[in-house]
C-alpha positions as CSV (number, residue, x, y, z in Angstrom):
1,X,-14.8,183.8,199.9
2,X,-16.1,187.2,200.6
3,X,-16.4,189.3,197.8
4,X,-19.1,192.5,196.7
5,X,-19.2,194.9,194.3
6,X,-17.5,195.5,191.2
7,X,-15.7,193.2,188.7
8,X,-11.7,192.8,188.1
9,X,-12.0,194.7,184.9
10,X,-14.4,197.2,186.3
11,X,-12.0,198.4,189.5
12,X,-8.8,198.5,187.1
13,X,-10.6,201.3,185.3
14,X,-11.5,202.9,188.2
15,X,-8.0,202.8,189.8
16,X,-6.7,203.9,185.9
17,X,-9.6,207.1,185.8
18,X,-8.1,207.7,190.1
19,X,-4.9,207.9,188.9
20,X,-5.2,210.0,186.1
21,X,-6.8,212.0,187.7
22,X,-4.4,212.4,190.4
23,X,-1.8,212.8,187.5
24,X,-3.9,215.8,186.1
25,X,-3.7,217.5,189.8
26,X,0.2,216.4,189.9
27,X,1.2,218.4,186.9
28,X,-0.9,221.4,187.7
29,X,0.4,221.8,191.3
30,X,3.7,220.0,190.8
31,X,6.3,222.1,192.7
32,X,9.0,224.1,191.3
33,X,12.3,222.0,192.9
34,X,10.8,218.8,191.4
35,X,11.6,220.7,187.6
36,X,8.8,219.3,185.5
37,X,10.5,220.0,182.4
38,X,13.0,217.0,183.0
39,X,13.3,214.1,184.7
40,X,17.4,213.2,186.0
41,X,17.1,209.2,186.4
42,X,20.4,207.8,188.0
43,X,21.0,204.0,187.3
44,X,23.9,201.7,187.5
45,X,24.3,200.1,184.0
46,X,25.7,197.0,185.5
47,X,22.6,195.5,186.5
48,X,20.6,193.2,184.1
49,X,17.5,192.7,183.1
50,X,16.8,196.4,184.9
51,X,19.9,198.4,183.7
52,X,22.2,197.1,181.5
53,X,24.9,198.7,178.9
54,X,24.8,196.7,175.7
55,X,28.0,196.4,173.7
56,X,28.5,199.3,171.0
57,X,27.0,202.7,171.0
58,X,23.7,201.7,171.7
59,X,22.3,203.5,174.8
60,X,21.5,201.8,178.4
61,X,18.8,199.2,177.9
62,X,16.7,197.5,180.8
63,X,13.4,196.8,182.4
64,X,13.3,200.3,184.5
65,X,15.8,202.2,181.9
66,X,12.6,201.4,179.5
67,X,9.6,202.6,182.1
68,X,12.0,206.2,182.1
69,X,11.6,206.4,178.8
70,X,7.8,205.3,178.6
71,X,7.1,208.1,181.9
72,X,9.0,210.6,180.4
73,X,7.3,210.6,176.6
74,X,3.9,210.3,178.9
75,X,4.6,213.2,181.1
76,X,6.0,215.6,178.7
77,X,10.0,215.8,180.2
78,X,13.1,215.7,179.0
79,X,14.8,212.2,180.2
80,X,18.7,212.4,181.2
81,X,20.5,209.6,182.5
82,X,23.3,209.5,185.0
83,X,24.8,206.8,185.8
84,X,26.1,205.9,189.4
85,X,28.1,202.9,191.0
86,X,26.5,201.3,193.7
87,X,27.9,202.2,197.1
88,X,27.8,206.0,196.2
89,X,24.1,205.2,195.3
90,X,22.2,206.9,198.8
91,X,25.2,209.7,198.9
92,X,24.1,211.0,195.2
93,X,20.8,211.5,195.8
94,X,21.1,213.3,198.5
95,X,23.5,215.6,196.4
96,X,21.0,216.3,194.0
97,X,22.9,214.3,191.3
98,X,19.6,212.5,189.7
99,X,16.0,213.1,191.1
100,X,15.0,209.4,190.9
101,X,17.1,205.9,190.9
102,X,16.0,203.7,188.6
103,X,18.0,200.1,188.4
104,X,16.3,197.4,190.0
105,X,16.7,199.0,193.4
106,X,15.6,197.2,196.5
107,X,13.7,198.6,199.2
108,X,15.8,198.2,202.7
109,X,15.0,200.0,205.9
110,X,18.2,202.4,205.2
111,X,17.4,203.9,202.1
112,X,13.9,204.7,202.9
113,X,15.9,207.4,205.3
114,X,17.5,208.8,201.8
115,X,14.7,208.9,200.1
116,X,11.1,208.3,199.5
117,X,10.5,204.6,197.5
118,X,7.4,204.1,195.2
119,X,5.3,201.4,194.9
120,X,6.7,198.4,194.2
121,X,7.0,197.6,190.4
122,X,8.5,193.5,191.3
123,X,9.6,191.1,194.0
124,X,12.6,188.7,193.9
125,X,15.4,187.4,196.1
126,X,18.6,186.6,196.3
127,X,20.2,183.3,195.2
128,X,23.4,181.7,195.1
129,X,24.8,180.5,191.4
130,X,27.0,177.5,192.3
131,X,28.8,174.8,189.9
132,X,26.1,172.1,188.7
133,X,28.8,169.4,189.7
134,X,28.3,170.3,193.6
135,X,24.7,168.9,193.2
136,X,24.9,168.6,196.8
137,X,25.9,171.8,198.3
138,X,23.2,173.7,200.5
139,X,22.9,177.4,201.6
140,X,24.4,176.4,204.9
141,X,26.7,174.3,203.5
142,X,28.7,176.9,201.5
143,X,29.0,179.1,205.2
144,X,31.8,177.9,206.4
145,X,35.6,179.4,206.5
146,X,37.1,177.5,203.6
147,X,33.9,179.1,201.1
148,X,34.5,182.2,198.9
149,X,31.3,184.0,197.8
150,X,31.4,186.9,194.4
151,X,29.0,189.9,195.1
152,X,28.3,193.1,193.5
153,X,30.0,195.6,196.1
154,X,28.2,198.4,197.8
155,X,24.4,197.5,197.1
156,X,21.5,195.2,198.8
157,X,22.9,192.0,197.8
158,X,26.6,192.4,199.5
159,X,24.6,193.5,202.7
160,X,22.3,190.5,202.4
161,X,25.1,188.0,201.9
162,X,27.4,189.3,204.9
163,X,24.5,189.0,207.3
164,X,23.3,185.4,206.1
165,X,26.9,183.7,205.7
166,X,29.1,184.8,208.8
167,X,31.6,182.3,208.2
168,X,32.6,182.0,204.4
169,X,34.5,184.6,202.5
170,X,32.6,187.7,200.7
171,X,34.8,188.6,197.9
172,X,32.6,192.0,196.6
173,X,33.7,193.1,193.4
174,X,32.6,196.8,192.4
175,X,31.8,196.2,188.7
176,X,29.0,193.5,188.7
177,X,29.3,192.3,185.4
178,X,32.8,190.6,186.7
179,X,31.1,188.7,189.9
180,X,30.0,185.6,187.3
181,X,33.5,185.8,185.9
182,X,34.8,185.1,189.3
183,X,32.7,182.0,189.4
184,X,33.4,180.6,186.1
185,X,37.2,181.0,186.3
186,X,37.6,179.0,189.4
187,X,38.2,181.7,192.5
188,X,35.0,181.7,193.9
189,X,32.4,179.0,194.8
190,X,30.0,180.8,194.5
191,X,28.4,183.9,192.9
192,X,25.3,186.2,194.7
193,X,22.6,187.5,192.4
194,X,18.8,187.6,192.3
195,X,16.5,185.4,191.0
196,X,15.8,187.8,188.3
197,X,19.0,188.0,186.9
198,X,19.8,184.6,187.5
199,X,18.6,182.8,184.3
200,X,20.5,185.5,182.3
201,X,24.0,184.8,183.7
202,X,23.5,180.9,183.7
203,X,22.6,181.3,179.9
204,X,26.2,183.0,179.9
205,X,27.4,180.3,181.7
206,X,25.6,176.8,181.1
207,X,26.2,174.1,184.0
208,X,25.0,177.0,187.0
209,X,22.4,176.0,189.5
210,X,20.8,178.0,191.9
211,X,20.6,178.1,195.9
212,X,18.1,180.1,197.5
213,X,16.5,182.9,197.7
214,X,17.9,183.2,200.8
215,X,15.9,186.8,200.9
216,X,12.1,187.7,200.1
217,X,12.7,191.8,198.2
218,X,10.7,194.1,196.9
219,X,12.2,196.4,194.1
220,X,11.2,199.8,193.3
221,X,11.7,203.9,192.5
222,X,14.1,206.1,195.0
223,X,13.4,209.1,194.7
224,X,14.8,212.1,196.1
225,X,13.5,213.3,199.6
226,X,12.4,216.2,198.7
227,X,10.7,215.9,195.6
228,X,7.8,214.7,196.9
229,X,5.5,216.2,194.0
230,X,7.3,213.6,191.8
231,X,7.4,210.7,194.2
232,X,3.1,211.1,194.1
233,X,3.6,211.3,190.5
234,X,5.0,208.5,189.7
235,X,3.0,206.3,192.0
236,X,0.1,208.0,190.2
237,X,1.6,206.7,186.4
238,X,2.7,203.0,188.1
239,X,-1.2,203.0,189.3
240,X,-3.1,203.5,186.3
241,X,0.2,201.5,184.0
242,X,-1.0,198.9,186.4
243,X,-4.3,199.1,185.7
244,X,-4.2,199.0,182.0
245,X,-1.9,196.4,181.7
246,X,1.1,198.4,180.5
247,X,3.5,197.3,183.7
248,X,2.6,193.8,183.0
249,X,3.8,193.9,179.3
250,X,7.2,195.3,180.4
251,X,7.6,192.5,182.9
252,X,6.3,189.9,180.3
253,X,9.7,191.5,178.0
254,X,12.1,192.2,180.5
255,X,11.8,189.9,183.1
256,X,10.3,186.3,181.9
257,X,10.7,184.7,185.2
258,X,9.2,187.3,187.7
259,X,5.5,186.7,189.2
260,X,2.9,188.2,187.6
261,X,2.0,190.1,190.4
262,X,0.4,193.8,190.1
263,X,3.1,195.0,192.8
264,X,2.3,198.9,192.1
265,X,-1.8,197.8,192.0
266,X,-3.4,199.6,195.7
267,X,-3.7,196.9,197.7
268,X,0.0,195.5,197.2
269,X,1.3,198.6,197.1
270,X,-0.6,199.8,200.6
271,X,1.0,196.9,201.9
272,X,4.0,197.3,200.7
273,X,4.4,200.7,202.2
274,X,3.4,199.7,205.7
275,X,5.7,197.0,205.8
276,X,8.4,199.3,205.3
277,X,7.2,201.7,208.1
278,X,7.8,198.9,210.7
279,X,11.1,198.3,209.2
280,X,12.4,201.5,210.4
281,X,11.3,200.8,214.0
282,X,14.8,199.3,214.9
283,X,16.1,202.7,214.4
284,X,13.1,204.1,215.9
285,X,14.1,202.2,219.2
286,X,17.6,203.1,219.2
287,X,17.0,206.3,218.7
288,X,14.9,206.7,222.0
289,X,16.9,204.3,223.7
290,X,19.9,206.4,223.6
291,X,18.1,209.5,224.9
292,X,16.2,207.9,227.4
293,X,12.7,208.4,226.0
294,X,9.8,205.5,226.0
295,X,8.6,203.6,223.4
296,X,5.2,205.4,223.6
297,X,4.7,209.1,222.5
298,X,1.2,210.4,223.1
299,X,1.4,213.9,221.7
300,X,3.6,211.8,218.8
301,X,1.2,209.6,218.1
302,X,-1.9,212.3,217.9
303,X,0.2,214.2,215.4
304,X,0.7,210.9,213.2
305,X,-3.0,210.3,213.5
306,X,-4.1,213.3,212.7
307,X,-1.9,213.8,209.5
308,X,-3.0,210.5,208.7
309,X,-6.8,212.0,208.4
310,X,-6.4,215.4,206.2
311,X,-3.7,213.3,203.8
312,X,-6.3,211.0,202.9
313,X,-8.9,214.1,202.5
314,X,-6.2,215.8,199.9
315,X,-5.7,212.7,198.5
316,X,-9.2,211.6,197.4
317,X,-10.0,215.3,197.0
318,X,-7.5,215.4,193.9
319,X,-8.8,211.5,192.7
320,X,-12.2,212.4,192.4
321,X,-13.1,209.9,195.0
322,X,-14.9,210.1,198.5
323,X,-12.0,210.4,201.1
324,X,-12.2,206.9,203.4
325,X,-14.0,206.9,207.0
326,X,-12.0,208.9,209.3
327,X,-12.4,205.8,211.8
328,X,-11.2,203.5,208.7
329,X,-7.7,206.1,208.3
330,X,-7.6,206.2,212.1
331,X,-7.9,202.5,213.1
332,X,-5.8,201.5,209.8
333,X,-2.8,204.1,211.4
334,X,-3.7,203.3,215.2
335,X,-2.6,199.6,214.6
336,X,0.5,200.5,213.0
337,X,1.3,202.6,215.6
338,X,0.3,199.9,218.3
339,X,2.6,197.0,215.6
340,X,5.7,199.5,215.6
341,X,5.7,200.4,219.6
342,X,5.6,196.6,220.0
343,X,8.4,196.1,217.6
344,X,10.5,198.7,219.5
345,X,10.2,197.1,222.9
346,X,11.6,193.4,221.3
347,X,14.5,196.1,220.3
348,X,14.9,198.0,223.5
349,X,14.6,194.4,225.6
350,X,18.0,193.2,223.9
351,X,21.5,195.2,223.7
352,X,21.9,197.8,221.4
353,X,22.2,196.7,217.4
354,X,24.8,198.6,216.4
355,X,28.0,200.6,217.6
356,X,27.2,203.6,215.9
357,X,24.5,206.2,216.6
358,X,21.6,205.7,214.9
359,X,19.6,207.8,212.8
360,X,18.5,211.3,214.3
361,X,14.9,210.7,215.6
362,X,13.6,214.1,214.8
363,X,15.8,215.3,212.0
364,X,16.0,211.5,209.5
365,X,13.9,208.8,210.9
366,X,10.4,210.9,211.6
367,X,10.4,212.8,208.2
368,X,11.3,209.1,206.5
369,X,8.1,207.5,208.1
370,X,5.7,210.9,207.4
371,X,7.1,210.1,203.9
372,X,5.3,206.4,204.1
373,X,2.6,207.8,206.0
374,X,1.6,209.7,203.0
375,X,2.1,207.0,200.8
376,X,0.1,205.0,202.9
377,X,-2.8,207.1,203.3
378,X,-3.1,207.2,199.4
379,X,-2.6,203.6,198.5
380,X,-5.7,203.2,200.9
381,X,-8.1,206.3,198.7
382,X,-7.0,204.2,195.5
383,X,-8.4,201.0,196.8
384,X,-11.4,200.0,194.6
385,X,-14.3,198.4,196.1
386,X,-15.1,194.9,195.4
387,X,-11.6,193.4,196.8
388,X,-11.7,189.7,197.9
389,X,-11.4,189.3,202.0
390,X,-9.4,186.0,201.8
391,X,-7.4,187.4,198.7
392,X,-7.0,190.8,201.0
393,X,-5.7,188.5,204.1
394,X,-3.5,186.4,201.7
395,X,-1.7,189.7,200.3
396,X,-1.3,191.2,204.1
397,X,-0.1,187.9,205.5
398,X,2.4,187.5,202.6
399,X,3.5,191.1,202.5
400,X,4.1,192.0,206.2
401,X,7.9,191.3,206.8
402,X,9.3,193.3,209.0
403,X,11.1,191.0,211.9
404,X,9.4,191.2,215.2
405,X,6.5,192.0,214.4
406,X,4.0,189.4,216.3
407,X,0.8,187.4,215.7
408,X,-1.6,190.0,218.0
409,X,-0.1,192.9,216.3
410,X,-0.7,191.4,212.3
411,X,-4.2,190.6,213.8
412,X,-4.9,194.0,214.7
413,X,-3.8,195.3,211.1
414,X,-6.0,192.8,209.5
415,X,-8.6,193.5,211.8
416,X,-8.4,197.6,210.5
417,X,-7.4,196.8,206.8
418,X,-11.0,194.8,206.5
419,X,-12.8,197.4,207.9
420,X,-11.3,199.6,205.6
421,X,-11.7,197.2,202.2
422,X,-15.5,197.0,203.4
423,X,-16.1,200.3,202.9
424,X,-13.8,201.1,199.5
425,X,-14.7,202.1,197.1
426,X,-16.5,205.4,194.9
């Protein structure tokens, strides 16, 4: 394996000083709409280990419920809560109802149109709770007419369900807490959650197994579109509370059966970030496909590159660090651009996806992916020098999901992440 420069323990400090740093900068500049004297965080209450609403009078508990309270005491704002149901979830942020959702939310292509996601704080994937004395039963198995499936209504795991079992019966319930109940008294055969609440509700209900995942997720901060001061400020705190081990203590109490894996550390989280650029080029596609234009944009693409370049220069300018190589920021964007255009013609050479219009090109889908772009070009200021080349391949090989996207073009990332990783660093 390829490896120079620092130690583990020495490039966590540096990403922690990067980020604090960038937090300084944050708070001094942070804009008036993001209201830096309080912090609305919207969650769902129904949701365990990540929200949850313990019996009594004591207040909503949970993994991300508890990070609110940790950012807020660090950051100096007042913490409210407001809770939200599920399907209204996108439609209350837009409102202005919360500034942030905060309940175990999953990152899907549809959401990063409402909002802007962080870095990722955990993975999981959905599973299927069935009765221990069907041993025998398989995923496929249970998709069939005669097959009723519980599901929390309105959120990611509904939508995941419908689109893997076309044939059995989705019986979504909208208060999650009564989608085991269903389950255990006989009039389903089956209940949907995630692998992370999973052991909790078969310690409810002993004799469960689970099926699955059937999904690979990523779960993570929503915050509001345009409070994008905040947005950089809480990928700044999840960066250095990666660093210093504080993340990993709060998944070590709240969620005993998640990987240990730094999701909000750079590297994972630069991944993470252009993995769910190329998600949104189905829409991308559509998008051109019902006004007539091609896949490739020239004057497009220059503007994309080109923001690329002086967000990378603001962002190392307020972390202290040397901004990266403009041919490392170009190169790293250039193949994304070159992934997504391929991605769109697999789209545009079949029919069209859906019956209803997609998202407006110009107005939703291009201010969504300038979002990620500038996630992206920070993620790749923060990365420390010294990362592993295999280890780097590993994490881009695991972490690039989007459907479509082919062999040459995850080559051609590699290819410019490397060059990039070779020359992190202070």
């Amino acid at each position: 394996m390829t490896r120079v420069g620092a130690t583990g323990g020495q490039n966590a400090r540096r990403v922690g000083r990067a980020a604090a740093a960038l937090l300084i900068l944050l708070t001094a500049t942070a804009s008036r709409a993001d209201s830096p004297a309080r912090l609305r965080v919207g969650t769902s209450g129904d949701y365990a280990p990540f929200s949850l609403d313990p019996e009594g009078p004591a207040p909503l508990d949970g993994f991300d419920v508890a990070l609110a309270r940790a950012f807020a005491a660090d950051r100096g704002r007042r913490l409210e809560i407001v809770r939200f149901a599920w399907p209204e979830l996108e439609q209350r942020l837009a409102a202005g109802d919360f500034d942030v959702a905060m309940s175990g939310v999953t990152v899907r292509p549809d959401r990063s149109l409402a909002g802007r996601f962080t870095a990722p704080l955990v993975e999981s994937g959905a599973v299927l709770l069935v009765r221990e004395s069907k041993p025998r039963l398989t995923l496929d198995a249970l998709d069939h007419p005669g097959t009723t499936l519980a599901v929390n209504a309105g959120g990611h795991l509904e939508r995941a369900t419908r689109a893997r079992f076309l044939l059995a019966s989705v019986r979504a319930l909208s208060d999650n807490a009564a989608v085991l109940g269903e389950l255990v008294a006989g009039r389903a055969d089956a209940a949907v959650t995630d692998t992370l609440e999973a052991s909790a509700w078969q310690e409810r209900a002993p004799g469960l197994v689970a099926l699955g995942p059937f999904t690979h997720d990523r779960k993570a901060w929503l915050v509001r579109a345009d409070a994008p001061a905040l947005a950089a400020e809480l990928d700044a705190w999840l960066a250095a509370k990666e660093a210093d081990g504080t993340l990993a203590s709060f998944r070590s109490r709240w969620l005993p059966g998640a990987s240990p894996a730094a999701t909000a550390a750079p590297l994972p989280a630069l991944i993470a970030a252009l993995d769910e650029r190329l998600l949104l080029m189905p829409f991308v596609a559509e998008a051109k496909r019902g006004m007539g234009r091609p896949v490739r944009d020239p004057a497009q693409e220059a503007r994309v590159l080109e923001s690329a370049v002086a967000e990378a220069g603001t962002a190392a300018a307020a972390a202290g660090r040397p901004a990266p190589p403009e041919p490392c920021v170009r190169g790293l964007f250039q193949a994304q651009i070159d992934a997504g255009s391929a991605i769109q013609e697999a789209v545009l050479a079949g029919p069209p996806r859906a019956a209803s219009p997609p998202p407006d090109l110009s107005a939703v889908t291009r201010p969504a992916l300038a979002r990620i772009g500038s996630r992206i070009a920070t993620a790749l200021v923060m990365l420390p020098e010294g990362l592993d080349e295999d280890e780097t391949r590993r994490t881009l090989r695991d972490g690039l999901r989007a459907p479509g996207l082919g062999d040459a073009q995850r080559a051609a990332l590699e290819r410019a992440l490397l060059r990039c990783v070779a020359r992190a660093g202070p």
